[in-house]
C-alpha positions in Angstrom: -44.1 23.0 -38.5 -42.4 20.4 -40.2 -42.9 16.3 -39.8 -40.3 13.3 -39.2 -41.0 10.5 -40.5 -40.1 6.8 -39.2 -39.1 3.7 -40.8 -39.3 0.6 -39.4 -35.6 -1.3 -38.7 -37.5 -4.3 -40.6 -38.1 -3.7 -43.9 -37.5 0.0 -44.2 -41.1 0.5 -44.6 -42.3 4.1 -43.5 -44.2 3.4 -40.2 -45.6 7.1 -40.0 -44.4 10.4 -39.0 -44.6 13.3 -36.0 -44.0 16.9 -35.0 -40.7 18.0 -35.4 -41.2 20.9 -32.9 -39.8 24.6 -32.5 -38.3 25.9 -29.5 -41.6 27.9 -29.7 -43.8 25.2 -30.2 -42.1 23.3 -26.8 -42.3 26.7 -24.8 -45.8 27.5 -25.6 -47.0 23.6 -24.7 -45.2 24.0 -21.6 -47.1 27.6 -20.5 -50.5 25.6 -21.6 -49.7 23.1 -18.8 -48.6 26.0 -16.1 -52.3 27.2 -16.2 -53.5 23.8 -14.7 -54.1 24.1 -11.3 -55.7 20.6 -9.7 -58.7 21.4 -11.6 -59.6 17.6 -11.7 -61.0 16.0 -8.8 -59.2 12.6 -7.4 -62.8 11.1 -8.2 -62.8 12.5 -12.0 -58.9 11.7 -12.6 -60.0 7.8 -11.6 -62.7 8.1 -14.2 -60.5 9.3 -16.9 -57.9 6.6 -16.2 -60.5 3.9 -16.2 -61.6 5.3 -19.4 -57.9 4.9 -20.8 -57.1 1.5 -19.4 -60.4 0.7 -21.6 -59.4 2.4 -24.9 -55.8 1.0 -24.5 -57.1 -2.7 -23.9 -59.5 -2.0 -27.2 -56.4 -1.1 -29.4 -54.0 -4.0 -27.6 -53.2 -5.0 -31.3 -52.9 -1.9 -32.9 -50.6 -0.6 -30.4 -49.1 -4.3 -30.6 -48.6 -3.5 -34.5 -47.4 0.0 -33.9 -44.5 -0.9 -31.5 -43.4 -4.0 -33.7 -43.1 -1.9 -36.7 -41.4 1.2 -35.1 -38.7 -0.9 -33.0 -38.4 -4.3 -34.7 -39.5 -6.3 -32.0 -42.0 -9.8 -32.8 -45.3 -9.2 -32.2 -45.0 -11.5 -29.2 -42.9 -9.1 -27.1 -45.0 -6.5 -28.3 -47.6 -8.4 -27.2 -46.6 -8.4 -23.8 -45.7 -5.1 -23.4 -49.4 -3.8 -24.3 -50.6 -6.1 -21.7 -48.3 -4.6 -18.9 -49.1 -1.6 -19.8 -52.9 -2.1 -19.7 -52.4 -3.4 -16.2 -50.2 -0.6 -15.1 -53.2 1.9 -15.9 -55.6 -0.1 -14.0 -53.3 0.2 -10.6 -53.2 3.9 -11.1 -56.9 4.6 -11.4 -57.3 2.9 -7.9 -54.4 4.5 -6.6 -55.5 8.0 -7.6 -58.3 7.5 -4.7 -56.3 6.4 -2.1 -53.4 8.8 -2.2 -53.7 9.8 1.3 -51.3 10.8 4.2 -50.7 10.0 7.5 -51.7 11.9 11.3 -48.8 12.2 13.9 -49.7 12.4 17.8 -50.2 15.8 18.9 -48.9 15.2 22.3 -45.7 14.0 22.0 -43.6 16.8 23.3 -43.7 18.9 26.3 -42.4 21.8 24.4 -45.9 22.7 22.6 -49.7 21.9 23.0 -50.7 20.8 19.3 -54.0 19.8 19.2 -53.4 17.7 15.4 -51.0 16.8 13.2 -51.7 15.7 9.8 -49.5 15.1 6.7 -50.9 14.9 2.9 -49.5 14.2 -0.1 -49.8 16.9 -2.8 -48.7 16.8 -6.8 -45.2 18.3 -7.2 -46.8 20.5 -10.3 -45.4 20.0 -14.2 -43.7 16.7 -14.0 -41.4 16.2 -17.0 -41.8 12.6 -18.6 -38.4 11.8 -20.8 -38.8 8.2 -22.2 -36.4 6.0 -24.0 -37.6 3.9 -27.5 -37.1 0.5 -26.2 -40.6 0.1 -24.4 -42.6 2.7 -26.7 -45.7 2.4 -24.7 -45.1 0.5 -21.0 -42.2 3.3 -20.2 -44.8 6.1 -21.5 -47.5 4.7 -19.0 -45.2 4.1 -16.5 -44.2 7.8 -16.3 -47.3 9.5 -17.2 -50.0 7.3 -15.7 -48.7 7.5 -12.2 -48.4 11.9 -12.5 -51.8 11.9 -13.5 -52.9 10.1 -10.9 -51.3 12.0 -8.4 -53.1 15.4 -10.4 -50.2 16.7 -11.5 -49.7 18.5 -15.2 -47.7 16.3 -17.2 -45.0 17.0 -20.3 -44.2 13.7 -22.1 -41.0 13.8 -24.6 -40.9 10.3 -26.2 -38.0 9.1 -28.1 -37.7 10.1 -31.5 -37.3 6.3 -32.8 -40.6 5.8 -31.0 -42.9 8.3 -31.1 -45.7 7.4 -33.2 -46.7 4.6 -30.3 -46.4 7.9 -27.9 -48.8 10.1 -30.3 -51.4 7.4 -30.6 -51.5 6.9 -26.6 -51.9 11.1 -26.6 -54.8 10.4 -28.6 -56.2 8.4 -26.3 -55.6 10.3 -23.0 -57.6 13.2 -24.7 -60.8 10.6 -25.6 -60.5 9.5 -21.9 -61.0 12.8 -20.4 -57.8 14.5 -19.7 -57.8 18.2 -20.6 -55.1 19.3 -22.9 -53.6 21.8 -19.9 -53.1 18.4 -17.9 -51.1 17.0 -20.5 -49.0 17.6 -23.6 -46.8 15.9 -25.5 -43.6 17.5 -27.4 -41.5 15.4 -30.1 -38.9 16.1 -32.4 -34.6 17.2 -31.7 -34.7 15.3 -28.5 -30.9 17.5 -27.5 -32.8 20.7 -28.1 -36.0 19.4 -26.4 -34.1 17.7 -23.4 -32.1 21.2 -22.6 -35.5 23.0 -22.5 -37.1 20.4 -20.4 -33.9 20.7 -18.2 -33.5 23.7 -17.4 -37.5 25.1 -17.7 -38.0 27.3 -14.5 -41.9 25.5 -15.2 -40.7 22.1 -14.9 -41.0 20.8 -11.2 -39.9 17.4 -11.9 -38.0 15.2 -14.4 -39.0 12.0 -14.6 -36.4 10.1 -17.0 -35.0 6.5 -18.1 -32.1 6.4 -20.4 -28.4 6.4 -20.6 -26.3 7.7 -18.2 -24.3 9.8 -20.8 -27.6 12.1 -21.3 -28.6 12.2 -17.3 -25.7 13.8 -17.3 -26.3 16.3 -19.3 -29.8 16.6 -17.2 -28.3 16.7 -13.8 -26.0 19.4 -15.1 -28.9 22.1 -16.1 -31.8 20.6 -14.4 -31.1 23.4 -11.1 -32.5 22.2 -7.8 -35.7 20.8 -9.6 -36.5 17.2 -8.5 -35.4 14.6 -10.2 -36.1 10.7 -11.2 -33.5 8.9 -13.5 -34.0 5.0 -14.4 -30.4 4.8 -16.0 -28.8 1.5 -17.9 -27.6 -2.0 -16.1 -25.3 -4.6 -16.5 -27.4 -7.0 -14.9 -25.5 -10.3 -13.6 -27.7 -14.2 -13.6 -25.2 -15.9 -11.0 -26.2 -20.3 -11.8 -24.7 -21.7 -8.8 -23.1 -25.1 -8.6 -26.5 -26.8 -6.9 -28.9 -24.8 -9.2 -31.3 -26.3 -11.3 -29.9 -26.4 -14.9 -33.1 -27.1 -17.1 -34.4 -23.8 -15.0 -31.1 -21.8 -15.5 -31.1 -22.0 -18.8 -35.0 -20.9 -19.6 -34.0 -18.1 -17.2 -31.1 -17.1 -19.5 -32.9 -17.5 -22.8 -36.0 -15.2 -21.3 -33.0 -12.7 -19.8 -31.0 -12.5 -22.6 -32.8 -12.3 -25.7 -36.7 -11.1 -25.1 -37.2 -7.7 -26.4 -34.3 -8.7 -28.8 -32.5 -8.1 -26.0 -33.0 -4.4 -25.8 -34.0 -4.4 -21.9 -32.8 -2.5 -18.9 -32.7 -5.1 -17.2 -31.8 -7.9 -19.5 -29.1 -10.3 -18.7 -25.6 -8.8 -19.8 -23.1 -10.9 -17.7 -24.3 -14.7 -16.6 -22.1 -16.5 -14.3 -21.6 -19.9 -13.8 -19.3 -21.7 -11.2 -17.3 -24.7 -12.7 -19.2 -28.2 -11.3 -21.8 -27.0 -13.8 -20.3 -24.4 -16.3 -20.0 -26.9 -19.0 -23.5 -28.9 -18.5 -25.0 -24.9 -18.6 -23.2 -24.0 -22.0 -24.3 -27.6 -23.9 -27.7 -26.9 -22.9 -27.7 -23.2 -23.0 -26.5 -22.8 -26.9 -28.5 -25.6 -27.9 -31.7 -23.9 -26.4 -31.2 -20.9 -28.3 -30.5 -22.4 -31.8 -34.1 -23.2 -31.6 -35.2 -19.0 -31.0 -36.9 -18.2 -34.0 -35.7 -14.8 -35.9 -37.1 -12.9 -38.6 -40.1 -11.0 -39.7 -41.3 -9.6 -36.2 -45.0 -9.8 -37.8 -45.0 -13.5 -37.6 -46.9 -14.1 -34.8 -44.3 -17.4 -35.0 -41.5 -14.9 -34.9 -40.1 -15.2 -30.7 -37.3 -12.8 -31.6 -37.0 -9.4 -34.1 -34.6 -7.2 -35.1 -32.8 -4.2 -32.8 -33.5 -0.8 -33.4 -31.0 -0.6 -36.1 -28.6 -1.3 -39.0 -26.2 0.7 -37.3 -26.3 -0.6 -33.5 -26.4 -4.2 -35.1 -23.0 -2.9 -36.2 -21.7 -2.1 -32.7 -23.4 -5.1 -30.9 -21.2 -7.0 -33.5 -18.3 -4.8 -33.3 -18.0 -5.4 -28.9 -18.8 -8.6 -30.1 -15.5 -9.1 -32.2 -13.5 -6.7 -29.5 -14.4 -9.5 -26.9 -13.4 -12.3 -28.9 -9.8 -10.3 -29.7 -9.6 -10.2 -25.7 -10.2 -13.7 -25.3 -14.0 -15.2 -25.6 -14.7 -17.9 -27.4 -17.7 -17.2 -29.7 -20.4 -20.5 -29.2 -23.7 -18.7 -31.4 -23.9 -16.2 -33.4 -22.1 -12.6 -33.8 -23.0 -12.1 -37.2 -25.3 -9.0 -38.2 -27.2 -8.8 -41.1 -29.2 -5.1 -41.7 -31.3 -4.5 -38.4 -31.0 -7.9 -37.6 -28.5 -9.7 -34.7 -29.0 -12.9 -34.1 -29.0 -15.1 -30.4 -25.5 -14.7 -29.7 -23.3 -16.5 -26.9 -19.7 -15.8 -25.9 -17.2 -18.0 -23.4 -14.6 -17.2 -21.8 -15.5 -13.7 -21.7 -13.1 -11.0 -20.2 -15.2 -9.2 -17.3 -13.5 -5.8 -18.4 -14.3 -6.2 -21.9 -16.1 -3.5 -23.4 -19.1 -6.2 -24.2 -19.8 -6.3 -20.3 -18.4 -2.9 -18.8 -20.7 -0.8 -21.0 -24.2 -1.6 -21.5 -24.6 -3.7 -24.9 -28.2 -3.3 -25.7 -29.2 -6.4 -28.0 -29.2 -10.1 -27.6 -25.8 -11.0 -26.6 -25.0 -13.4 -23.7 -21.3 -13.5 -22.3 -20.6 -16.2 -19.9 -18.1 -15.8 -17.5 -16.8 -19.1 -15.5 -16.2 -17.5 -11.9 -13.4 -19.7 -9.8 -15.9 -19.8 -7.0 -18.4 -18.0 -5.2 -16.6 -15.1 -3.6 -14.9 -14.6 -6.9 -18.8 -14.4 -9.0 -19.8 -11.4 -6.4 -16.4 -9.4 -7.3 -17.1 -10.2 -10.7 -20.9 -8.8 -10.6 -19.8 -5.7 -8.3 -17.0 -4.8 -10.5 -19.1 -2.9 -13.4 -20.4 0.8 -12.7 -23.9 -0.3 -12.8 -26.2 -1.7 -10.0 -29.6 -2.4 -11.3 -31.0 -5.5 -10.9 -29.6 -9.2 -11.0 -30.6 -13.0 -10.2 -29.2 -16.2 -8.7 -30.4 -20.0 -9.6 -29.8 -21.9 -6.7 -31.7 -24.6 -4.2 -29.2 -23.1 -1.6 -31.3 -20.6 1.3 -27.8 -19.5 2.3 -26.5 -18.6 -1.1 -29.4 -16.3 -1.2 -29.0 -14.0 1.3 -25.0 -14.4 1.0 -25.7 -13.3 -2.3 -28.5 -10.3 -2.0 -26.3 -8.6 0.9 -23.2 -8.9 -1.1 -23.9 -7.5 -4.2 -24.8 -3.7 -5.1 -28.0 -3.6 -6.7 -31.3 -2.7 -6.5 -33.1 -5.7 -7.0 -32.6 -9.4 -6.5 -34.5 -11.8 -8.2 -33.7 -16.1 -7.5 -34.6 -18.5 -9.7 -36.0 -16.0 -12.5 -34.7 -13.6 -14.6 -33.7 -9.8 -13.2 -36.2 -7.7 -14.9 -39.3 -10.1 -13.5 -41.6 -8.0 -11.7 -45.0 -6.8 -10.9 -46.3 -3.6 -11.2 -46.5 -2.8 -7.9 -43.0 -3.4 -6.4 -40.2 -0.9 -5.8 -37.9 -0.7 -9.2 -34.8 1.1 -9.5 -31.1 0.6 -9.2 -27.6 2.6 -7.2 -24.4 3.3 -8.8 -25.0 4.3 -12.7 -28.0 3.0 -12.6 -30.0 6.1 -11.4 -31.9 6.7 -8.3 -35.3 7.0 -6.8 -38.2 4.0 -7.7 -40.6 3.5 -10.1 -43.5 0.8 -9.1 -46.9 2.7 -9.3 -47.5 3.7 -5.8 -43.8 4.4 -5.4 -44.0 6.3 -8.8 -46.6 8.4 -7.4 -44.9 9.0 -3.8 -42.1 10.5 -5.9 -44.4 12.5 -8.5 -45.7 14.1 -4.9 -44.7 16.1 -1.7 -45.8 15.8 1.8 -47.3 19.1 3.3 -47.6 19.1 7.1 -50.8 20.8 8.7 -50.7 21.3 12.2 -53.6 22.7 14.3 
C-alpha cells in the first residue's frame, strides 16, 4: 500500500501523509462494515459519542493546527470550525436516545379491527459518507456523527486535500468506543473510490456534499440506493434601500471572506438597490482593506490562503473575465501563490462566469439592482438555490422576499450560512436535496418500519 503525502497551500511545507488505497483495500473495508449488524445498543452508541465529543474538545488545537495547515485557512476560522464541530457531537449523543417513532389510531377505519399501530425509525444500513476539503472536520462530523447515532455502519471517504484532519478524527472514533465493523475510513483516488462507493450493491446510502459536476457522476451509477447531496450555491445578500448599512456591511465582510471564502454558503452575488448602493461600496471596501492576510498561523491572521496556487489562478482569471464584461474592480484581484486577497467587483454582469458558476474564494461582486422586483430576478436567475439573506428594517420586504426567491434558507439581517446545529439545511435547484441539521441528518440516515398488531 502506498502513502500520499500533503503540503500545505502556505508554505509548501509537508503536512503529513495517508493511504493511497487499492480497489482491494476499499472492497475489503466495505465487507468489514456489512458484518455489523446493530450490535451496539442506543445506550452504548451515546456513551461512545460522549466519549468523542470529549477527545475532540481535548485536541480543539491540534485539530485547529491540522486543518489550518492542510487547507490554508487562519487559525481563527479553524478555530471555529473545531468548536462547531464539538457541539455538533454533543447533539448527536442525546439524539441517539431519543430516536423514537410515532403510534397511529387503530380505529380509524371501518375496513379492519387493528388493535395498534406503531411506527419506528430503523438505520438504513452502510451509509456512505463523501466529504468535500473545505470544512476537514465539521463536514466529517456532520455526516458520520449523525449515522452513528442512528446505529448504522458508516464508510467515510474524505477529500484527498484533507484527509489527514479525517484520519486523526478516525483515530479518535476507535479510542471512544466504536468498533472497527461500525466504521471505516477509505482515502486515496477519490474518481476510483467515488465509483466504488456508487455503485457498491453494500452501500445503502450516500451521504455527499460537493460539486454538482461529481453528483452527477453519483446519481448516474449510484442505482435505486438512497441518496443525500449538499451541492454548491450562489448565495445572494439583498441590502435593501431602508437597511442598516453599518450592519450590511459586517454581514458582507463575515459572508464573503471567512473561511477565505471557501463556503457553501458564502456570499457570491450581494445586491444593493440604488438610495444606498454608493454609501454600501464606500463603506464596504474600506472595511475590508483592514482584513488581515497572511500566515494563517498568526493567531492575528483573520484571513489565509485558498486551497491552492492553481484555484488562486482561476478565482483571478473569473476575476479578469468579469472585468472584460464590464465590472469595475474596487479591491483586490491580484493572486500571489495560494494566496487571493479580499477582493470587490462593481458593476458586475449577473451572467458573468464570476456569479453563474460557483467561485470558491473571497470575491464579492456587487450588483446595483434597478429595484426590488428586478434584485429577486437577479437572485433567481443562477442554477443554484441554497441559502441567501436580506438587510432590511422592512417586515414586508421579508416575507416579499423569502416567498419570492428559490432557496432553501433565508436568513435577514445576517449572513446566509448562519445557523445552528439543529435547523433544517439544504438547498433546490443545483444545490442538492434532502437536509442536514442533526435530527434531520438522522431522519434521513433512517427508515420508518410500520408494526401493526
Amino acid at each position: 500500500m502506498s502513502n500520499i503525502e500533503v503540503f500545505s497551500p502556505f508554505d509548501g511545507a509537508s503536512v503529513g501523509h495517508f493511504a493511497n488505497l487499492s480497489k482491494k483495500d476499499v472492497l475489503k473495508r466495505v465487507d468489514k462494515l456489512s458484518t455489523y449488524n446493530k450490535d451496539l445498543t442506543e445506550q452504548e452508541i451515546h456513551q461512545c459519542l460522549k466519549k468523542l465529543e470529549e477527545l475532540v474538545n481535548l485536541n480543539k488545537k491540534k485539530f485547529s493546527s491540522l486543518i489550518s495547515a492542510e487547507i490554508g485557512i487562519s487559525l481563527q476560522d479553524s478555530m471555529h470550525e473545531v468548536v462547531r464541530s464539538v457541539e455538533v457531537i454533543k447533539l448527536c449523543s442525546e439524539e441517539a436516545i431519543r430516536i423514537n417513532g410515532n403510534s397511529s389510531p387503530p380505529k380509524i377505519s371501518s375496513f379492519n379491527d387493528f388493535q395498534l399501530i406503531h411506527s419506528f425509525r430503523e438505520p438504513i444500513g452502510i451509509v456512505g459518507c463523501i466529504t468535500p476539503f473545505n470544512h476537514p472536520l465539521n463536514q466529517v462530523v456532520h455526516k458520520v456523527c449523525p449515522a452513528l447515532a442512528a446505529n448504522n455502519a458508516v464508510l467515510l471517504k474524505p477529500s484527498a486535500k484533507s484527509s489527514i484532519t479525517a484520519n486523526f478524527f478516525t483515530n479518535l472514533i476507535y479510542e471512544a468506543g466504536f468498533p472497527d465493523n461500525m466504521f471505516q475510513i477509505v482515502t486515496g483516488n477519490s474518481e476510483m473510490i467515488g465509483e466504488l462507493i456508487s455503485k457498491s450493491d453494500s452501500i445503502d446510502m450516500i451521504s455527499f456534499t460537493g460539486s454538482y459536476e461529481t453528483s452527477l457522476k453519483i446519481t448516474r451509477s449510484a442505482g435505486v440506493k438512497k441518496l443525500f447531496l449538499e451541492l454548491g450555491g450562489s448565495s445572494a445578500m439583498l441590502v435593501c434601500n431602508d437597511a442598516d448599512i453599518d450592519l450590511a456591511v459586517k454581514v458582507a465582510i463575515n459572508g464573503c471572506f471567512k473561511n477565505s471564502g471557501q463556503r457553501c454558503t458564502a456570499i457570491r452575488r450581494i445586491i444593493t438597490l440604488p438610495n444606498i448602493h454608493k454609501t454600501f461600496m464606500e463603506k464596504f471596501i474600506l472595511r475590508a482593506k483592514e482584513i488581515k492576510c497572511g500566515n494563517p498561523f498568526d493567531e492575528q491572521t483573520d484571513m489565509g490562503t485558498v486551497i491552492s496556487s492553481k484555484y488562486a489562478k482561476e478565482i483571478e482569471k473569473r476575476v479578469s473575465l468579469a472585468i472584460r464584461d464590464g465590472a469595475t474592480l474596487e479591491l483586490g484581484g491580484i493572486s500571489k501563490d495560494a494566496f487571493f486577497p479580499p477582493t470587490i467587483l462593481g458593476n458586475v454582469n449577473p451572467s458573468s462566469m464570476l456569479t453563474s458558476l460557483e467561485t470558491f474564494g473571497p470575491v464579492a461582486p456587487v450588483i446595483c439592482a434597478k429595484n426590488f422586483d428586478d434584485a429577486i430576478k437577479i437572485i433567481n436567475q443562477t442554477s443554484y438555490g441554497l441559502s441567501s439573506s436580506i438587510i432590511t428594517n422592512n417586515i414586508k420586504n421579508v416575507f416579499d422576499f423569502s416567498s419570492k426567491i428559490k432557496v432553501g434558507g433565508v436568513r435577514v439581517n445576517m449572513p446566509p450560512g448562519m445557523r445552528n446545529e439543529y435547523l433544517p439545511f439544504g438547498g433546490v435547484k443545483n444545490s442538492g436535496f434532502g437536509r442536514s441539521g442533526v435530527t434531520h441528518s438522522i431522519e434521513e440516515m433512517t427508515y420508518l418500519k410500520t408494526l401493526i398488531i
